[in-house]
C-alpha positions as CSV (number, residue, x, y, z in Angstrom):
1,X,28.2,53.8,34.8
2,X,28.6,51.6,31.9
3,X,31.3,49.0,33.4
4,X,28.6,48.8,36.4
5,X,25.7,48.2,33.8
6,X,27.8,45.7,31.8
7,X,28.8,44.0,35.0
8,X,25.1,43.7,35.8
9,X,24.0,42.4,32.6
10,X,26.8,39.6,32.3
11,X,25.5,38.5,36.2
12,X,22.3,38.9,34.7
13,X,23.0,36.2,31.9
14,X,24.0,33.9,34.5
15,X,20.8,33.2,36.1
16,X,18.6,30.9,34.4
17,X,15.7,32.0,35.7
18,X,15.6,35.2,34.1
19,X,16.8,34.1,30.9
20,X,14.0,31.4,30.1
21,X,12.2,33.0,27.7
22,X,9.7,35.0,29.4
23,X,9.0,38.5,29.2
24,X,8.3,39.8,32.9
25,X,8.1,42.9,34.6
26,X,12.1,42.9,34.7
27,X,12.2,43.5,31.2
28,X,11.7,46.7,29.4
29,X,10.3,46.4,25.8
30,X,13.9,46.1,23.6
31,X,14.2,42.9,26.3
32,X,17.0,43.8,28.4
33,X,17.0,42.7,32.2
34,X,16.6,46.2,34.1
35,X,14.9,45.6,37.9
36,X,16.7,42.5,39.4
37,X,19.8,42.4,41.4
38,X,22.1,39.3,40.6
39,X,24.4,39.3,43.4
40,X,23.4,38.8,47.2
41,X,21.9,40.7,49.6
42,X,24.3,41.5,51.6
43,X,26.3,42.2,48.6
44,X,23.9,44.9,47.5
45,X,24.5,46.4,51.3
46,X,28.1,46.5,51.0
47,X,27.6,48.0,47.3
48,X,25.6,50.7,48.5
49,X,26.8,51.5,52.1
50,X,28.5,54.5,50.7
51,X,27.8,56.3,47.5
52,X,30.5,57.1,45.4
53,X,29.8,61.1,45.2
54,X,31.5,60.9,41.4
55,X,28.8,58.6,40.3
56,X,26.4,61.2,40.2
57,X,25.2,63.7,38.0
58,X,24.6,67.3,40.1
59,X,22.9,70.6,39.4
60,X,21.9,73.4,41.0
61,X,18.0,72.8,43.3
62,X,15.6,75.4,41.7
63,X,14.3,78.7,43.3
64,X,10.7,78.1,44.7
65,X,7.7,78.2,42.3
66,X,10.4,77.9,39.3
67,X,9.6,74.8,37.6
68,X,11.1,75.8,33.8
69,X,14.8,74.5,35.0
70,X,13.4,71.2,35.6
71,X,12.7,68.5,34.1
72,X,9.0,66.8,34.5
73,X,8.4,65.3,38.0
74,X,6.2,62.1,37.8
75,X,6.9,61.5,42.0
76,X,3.3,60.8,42.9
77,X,2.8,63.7,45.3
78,X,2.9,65.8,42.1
79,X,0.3,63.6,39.9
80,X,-2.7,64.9,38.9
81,X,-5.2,62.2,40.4
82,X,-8.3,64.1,39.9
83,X,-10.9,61.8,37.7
84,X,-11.3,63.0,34.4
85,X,-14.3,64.7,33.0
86,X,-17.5,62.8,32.3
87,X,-20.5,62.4,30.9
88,X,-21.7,59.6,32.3
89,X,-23.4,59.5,35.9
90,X,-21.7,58.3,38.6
91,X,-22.9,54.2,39.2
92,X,-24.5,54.8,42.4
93,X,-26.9,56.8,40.6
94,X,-27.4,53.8,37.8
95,X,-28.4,51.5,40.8
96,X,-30.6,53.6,43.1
C-alpha cells in the first residue's frame, strides 16, 4: 500500500493544477493530495477490474446485534439524523 500511495503522490506532483497553491476539497488539513486520480480513466478501469485479494485487510463479519467487535460505522443508514433537542419553537410557529 505504500508503493501505490507513493506512486500516487509523485503523479500527484505532476499536475499543475493541483499543486497551485490552493487548498481544496482534495486536500486533507497536513496538505497532502488525497481524492484525485492522476492517471486516466480508463487507466483507473484497468487498475481496478480485479482486486488484488492480498491488498486487503480481512476479519471475521460479526454475529447479529454484536456491535463491540467493530469498529464505529459512520455509513449513513446508521447516523442518527434525529434533530437535536430544543428550546426554541419551531419557525412556523414564529410566523403564524
Amino acid at each position: 500500500m505504500a508503493r501505490y500511495n507513493e506512486e500516487i503522490q509523485r503523479a500527484i506532483e505532476g499536475v499543475s493544477a493541483w499543486n497551485a497553491g490552493c487548498n481544496g476539497y482534495y486536500r486533507s488539513p497536513s496538505g497532502r493530495i488525497v481524492t484525485q486520480w492522476p492517471y486516466s480513466m480508463s487507466e483507473f478501469q484497468a487498475r481496478t477490474a480485479e482486486p488484488e485479494a492480498d491488498a486487503f485487510e480481512t476479519a471475521p463479519a460479526a454475529r447479529e446485534g454484536d456491535r463491540s467487535s467493530r469498529p464505529p460505522s459512520t455509513a449513513p443508514h446508521e447516523i442518527d439524523y434525529s434533530p437535536a433537542i430544543s428550546s426554541r419553537r419551531p419557525f412556523a410557529e414564529k410566523i403564524g
